[in-house]
C-alpha positions as CSV (number, residue, x, y, z in Angstrom):
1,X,11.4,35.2,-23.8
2,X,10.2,32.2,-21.6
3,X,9.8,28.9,-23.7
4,X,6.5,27.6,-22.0
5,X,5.8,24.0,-22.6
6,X,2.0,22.9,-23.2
7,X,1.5,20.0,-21.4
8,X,1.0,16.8,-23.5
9,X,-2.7,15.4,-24.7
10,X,-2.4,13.0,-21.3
11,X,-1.5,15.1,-18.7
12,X,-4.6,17.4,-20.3
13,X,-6.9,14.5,-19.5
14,X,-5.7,13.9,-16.0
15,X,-6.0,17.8,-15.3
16,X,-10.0,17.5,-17.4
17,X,-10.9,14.7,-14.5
18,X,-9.3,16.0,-11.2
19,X,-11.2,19.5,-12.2
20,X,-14.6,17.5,-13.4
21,X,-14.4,16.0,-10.1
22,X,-14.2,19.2,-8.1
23,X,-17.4,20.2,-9.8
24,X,-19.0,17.2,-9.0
25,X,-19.0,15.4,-12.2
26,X,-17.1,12.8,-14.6
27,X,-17.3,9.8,-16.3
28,X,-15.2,7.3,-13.4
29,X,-14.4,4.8,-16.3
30,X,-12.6,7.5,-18.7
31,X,-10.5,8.7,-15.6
32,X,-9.7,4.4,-15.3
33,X,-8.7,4.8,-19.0
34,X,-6.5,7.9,-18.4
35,X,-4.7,6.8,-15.3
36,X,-4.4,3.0,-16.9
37,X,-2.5,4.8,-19.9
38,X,-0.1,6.9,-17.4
39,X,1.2,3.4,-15.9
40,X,1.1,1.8,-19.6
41,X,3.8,4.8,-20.0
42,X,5.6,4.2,-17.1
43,X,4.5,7.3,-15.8
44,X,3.7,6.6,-12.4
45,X,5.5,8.7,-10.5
46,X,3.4,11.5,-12.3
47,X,1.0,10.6,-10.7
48,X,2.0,10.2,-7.1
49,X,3.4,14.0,-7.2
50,X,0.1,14.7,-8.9
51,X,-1.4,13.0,-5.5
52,X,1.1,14.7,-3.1
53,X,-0.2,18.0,-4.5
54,X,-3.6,17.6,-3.5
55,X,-6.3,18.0,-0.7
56,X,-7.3,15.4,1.3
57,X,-10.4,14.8,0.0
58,X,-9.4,14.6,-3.8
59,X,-6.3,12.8,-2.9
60,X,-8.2,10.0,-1.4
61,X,-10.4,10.2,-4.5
62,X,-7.7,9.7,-6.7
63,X,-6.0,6.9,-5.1
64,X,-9.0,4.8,-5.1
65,X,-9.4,5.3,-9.1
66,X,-5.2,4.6,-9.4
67,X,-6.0,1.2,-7.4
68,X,-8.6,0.1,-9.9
69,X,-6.4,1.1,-12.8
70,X,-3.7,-0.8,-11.5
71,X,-5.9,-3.8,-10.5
72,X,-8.3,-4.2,-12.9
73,X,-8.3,-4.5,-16.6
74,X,-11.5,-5.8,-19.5
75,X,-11.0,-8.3,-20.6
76,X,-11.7,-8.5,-24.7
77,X,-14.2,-10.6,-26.0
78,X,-17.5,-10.0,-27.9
79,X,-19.0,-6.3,-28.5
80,X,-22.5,-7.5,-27.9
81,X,-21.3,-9.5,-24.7
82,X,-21.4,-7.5,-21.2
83,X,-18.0,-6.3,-19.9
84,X,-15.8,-8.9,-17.9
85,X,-13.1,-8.2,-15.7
86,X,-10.0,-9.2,-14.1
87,X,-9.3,-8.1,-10.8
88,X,-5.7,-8.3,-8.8
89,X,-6.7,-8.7,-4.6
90,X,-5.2,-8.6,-1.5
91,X,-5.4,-10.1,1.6
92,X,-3.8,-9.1,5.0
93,X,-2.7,-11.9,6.9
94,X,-1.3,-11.8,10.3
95,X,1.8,-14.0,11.0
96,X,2.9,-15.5,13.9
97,X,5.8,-14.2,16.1
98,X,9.5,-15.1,16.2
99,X,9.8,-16.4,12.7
100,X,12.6,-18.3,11.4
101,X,14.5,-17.8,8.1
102,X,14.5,-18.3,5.5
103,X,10.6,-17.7,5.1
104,X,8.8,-20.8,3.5
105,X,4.9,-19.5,3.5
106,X,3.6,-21.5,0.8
107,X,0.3,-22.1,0.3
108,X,-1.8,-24.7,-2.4
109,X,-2.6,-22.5,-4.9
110,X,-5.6,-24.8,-5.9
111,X,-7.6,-24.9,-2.6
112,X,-6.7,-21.5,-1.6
113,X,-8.5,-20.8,-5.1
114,X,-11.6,-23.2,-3.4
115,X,-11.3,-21.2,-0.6
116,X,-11.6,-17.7,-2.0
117,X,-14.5,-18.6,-4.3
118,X,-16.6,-20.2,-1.6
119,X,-16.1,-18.0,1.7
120,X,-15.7,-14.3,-0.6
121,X,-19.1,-15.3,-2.6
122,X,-17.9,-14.2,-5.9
123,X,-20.0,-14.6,-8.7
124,X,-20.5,-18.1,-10.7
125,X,-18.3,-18.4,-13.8
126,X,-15.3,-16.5,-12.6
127,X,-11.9,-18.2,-11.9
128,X,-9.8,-17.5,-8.8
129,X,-5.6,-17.5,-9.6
130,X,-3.4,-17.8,-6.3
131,X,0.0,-16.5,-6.3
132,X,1.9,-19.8,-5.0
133,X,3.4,-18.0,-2.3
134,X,2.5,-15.4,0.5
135,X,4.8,-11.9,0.6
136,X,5.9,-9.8,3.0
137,X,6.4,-6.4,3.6
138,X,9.9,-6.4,1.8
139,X,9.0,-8.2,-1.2
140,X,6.1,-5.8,-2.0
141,X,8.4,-2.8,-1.7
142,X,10.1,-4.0,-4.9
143,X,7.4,-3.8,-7.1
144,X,5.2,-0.8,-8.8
145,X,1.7,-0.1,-9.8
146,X,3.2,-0.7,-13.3
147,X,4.2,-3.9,-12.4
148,X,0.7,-5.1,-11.4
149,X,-0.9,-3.5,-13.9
150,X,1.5,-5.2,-16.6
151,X,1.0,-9.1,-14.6
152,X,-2.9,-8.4,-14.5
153,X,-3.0,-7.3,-18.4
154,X,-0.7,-10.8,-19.5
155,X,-3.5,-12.7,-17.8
156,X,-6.1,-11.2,-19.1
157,X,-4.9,-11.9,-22.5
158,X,-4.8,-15.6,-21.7
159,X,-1.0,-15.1,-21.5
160,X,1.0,-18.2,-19.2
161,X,1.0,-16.7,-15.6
162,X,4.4,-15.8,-14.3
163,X,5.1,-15.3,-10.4
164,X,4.9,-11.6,-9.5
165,X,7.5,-11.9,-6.8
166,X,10.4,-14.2,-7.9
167,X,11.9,-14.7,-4.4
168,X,10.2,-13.8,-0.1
169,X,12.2,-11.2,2.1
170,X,12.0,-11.2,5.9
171,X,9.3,-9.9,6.8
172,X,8.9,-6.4,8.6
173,X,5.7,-6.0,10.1
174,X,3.8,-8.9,11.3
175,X,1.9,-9.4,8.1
176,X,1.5,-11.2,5.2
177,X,-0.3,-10.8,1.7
178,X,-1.9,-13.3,0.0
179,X,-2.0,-11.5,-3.8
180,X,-4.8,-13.7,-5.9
181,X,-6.6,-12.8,-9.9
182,X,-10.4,-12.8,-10.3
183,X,-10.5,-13.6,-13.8
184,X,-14.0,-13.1,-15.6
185,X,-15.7,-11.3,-13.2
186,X,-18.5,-9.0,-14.3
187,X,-18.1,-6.0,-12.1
188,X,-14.3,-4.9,-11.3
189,X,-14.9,-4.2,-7.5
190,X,-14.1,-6.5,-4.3
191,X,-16.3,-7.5,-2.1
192,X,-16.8,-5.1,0.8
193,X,-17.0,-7.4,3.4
194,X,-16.8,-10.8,5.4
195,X,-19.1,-12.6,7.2
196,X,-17.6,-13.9,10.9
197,X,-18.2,-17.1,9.6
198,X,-16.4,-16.7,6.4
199,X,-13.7,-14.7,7.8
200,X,-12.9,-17.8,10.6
201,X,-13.2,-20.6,8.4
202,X,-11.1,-18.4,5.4
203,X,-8.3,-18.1,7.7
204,X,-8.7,-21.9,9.4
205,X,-8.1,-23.1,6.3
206,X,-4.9,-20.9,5.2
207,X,-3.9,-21.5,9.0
208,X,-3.8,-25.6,7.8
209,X,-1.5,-25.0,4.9
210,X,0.9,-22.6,6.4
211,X,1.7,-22.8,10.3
212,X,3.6,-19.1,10.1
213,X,0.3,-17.9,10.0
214,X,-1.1,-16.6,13.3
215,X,-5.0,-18.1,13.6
216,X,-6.7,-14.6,14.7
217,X,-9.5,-14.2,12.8
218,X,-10.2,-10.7,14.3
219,X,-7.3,-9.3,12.5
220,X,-8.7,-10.8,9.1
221,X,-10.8,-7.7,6.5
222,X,-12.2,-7.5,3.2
223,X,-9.7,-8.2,0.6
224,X,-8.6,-4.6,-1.1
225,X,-6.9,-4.2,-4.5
226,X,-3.0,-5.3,-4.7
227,X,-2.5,-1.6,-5.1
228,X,-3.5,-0.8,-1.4
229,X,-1.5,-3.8,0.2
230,X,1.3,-2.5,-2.3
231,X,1.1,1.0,-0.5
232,X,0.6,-1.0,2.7
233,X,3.9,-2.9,2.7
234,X,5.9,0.1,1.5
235,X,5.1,2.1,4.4
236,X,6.2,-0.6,6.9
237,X,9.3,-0.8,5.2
238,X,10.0,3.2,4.7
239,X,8.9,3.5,8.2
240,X,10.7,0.7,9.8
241,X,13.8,2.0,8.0
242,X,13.4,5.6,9.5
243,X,13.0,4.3,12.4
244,X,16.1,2.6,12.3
245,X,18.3,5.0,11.2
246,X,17.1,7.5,13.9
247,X,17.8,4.9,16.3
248,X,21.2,4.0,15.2
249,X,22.2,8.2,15.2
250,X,20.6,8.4,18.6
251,X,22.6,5.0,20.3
252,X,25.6,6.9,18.7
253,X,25.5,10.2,20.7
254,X,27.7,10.8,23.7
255,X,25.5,9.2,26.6
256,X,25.2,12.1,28.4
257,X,23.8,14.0,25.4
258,X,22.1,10.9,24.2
259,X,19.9,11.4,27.9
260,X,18.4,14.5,27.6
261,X,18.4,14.4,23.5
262,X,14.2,14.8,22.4
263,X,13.0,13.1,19.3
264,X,10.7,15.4,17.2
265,X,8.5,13.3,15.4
266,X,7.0,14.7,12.2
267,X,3.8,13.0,11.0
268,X,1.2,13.3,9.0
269,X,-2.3,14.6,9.5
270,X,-5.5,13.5,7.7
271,X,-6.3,10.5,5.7
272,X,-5.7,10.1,1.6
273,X,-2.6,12.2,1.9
274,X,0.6,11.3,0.4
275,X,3.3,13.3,1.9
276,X,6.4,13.1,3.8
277,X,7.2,11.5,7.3
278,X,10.9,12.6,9.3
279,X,12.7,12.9,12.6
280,X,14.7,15.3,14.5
281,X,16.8,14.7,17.3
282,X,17.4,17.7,19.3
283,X,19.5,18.9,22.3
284,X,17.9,21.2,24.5
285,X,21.3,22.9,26.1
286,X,21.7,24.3,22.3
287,X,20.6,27.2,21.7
288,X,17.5,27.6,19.9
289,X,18.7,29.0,16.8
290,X,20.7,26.2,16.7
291,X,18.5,23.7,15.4
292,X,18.3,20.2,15.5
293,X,21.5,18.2,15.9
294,X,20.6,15.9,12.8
295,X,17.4,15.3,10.8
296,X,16.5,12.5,8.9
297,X,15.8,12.3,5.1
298,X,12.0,12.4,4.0
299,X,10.1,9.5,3.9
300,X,6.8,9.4,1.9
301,X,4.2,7.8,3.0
302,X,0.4,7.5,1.5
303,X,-2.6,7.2,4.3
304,X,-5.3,6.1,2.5
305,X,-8.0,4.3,4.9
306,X,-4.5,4.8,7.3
307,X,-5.1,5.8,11.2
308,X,-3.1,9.0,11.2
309,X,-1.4,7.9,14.4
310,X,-0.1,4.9,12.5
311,X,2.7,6.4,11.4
312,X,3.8,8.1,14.9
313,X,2.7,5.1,17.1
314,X,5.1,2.5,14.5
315,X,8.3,4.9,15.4
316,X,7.8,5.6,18.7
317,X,7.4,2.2,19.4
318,X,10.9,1.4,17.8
319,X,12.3,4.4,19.7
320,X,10.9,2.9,23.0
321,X,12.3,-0.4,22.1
322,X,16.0,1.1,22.0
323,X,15.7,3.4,25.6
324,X,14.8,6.1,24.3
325,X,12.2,7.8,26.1
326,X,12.5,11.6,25.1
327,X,10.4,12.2,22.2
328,X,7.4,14.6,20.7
329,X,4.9,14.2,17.9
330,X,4.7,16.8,15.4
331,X,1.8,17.0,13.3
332,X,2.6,17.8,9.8
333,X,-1.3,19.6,8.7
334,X,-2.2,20.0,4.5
335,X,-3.2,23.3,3.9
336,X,-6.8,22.5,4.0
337,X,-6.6,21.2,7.7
């Protein structure tokens, strides 16, 4: 006789909100609670295969909450006093090119803070907390929703604030992340948007304390919650790595094989979907039951508010870099597309 296992009182709740959403209804700050207490547990990886299992739509849904679960926390005070908040952001910044190592990318934690307040608007009575540094792609790869969720809760307790990166690693893509607390804030959202004349002057005055910074205020958005830049950075760095390795196999073939070797491309289709990315190399004088002549582990990747060509365009480009000039995309479709 089969020994089935009842799932325990959490995993209950998350499957209570996923199916209260899919009948249009549900209380948003219980499912905060419920996802909070999954990373509290160190349970986080629940959740992404919980996220990798779903449509696109619900996916996407999902994500957002596990970003404000991971980023913001109450903080405690009086029952009769109205809710405060503090809030982990994010803010892409482009950097310039040809960098030199090791990476210094310090900012003043202090005006940065002036900065924030004044040119994001936020609301009188909350305090802005700079990480001292900018990261990269690298650094952010190391960490986990746990991990900002666990920094965010210390300072909301009014606990000494520790760095959340202890040391930089070259970059990968051309961006950095400015990771900065909004401590008492009454509502636990971002703001949605900036002004041209916030955005320009924001980045002018980053631009003054760090010259690795590239001054292109076009490339400059809305800060997000850590969580996104988190998911952000990891991709570059899963991506740049497939890339990598597929180059390395292909540069290693025999060079007549190596010219008429295709790249098969497999990437993702639709946006909030947390699935895999991987490559093929194939050699069209094998025969077709053959298959391809290696394949490349999975890499997953999350596209929430992602282009769906991101992913393709960011390998191809490596692939183009290297010679090669021989490849195809290959959509990878959910189900439900």
């Amino acid at each position: 006789m089969f020994n089935w296992g009842r799932p325990d009182p959490l995993t209950r709740d998350l499957i209570h909100l996923i199916n209260a959403r899919r009948h249009d209804h549900g209380d948003a700050d219980a499912a905060v609670d419920t996802l909070q207490a999954f990373l509290e547990q160190g349970r986080e990886q629940e959740l992404l295969t919980v996220l990798a299992a779903l449509d696109e739509e619900m996916a996407e849904w999902l994500f957002d909450l596990v970003a404000e679960a991971a980023c913001s926390v109450v903080i405690e005070g009086e029952a009769d006093e109205k809710p405060a908040y503090a809030v982990m952001a994010a803010l892409e910044l482009p950097l310039q090119a040809n960098l030199s190592e090791p990476l210094k990318l310090k900012i003043d934690p202090l005006a940065t803070a002036d900065l924030l307040y004044k040119h994001l608007h936020l609301p009188a009575g909350t305090a802005v907390m700079v990480e001292p540094r900018l990261l990269t792609d690298a650094t952010l790869e190391f960490l986990t929703l746990q991990g900002l969720n666990d920094h965010l809760t210390a300072l909301a307790d009014s606990q000494r604030p520790q760095p959340i990166a202890a040391r930089l690693y070259p970059a990968v893509e051309s961006t950095a992340y400015l990771i900065f607390e909004v401590i008492g804030s009454p509502e636990p959202g971002l703001p949605e948007s900036l002004d041209e004349q916030d955005r320009r002057a924001l980045l002018e005055g980053l631009v003054a304390q760090c010259a690795e910074l590239a001054p292109a205020p076009q490339m400059l958005e809305a800060p997000v919650y850590a969580a996104y830049a988190l998911f952000d950075a990891q991709n570059a760095v899963r991506l740049h790595r497939l890339a990598d390795e597929t180059a390395a196999v292909w540069r290693d073939l025999d060079p007549i094989v190596r010219g008429r070797t295709i790249v098969h491309l497999h990437t993702q289709c639709g946006n909030g979907v947390y699935m895999p990315v991987w490559t093929d190399l194939f050699d069209p004088e094998l025969p077709e039951d053959h298959g391809p002549a290696w394949t490349s582990p999975d890499v997953w990747v999350f596209t929430a508010d992602l282009p769906i060509e991101w992913p393709g365009e960011m390998l191809t480009n490596r692939l183009l870099a290297e010679g090669c000039t021989r490849f195809e995309n290959h959509i990878v479709e959910t189900p439900e597309n």
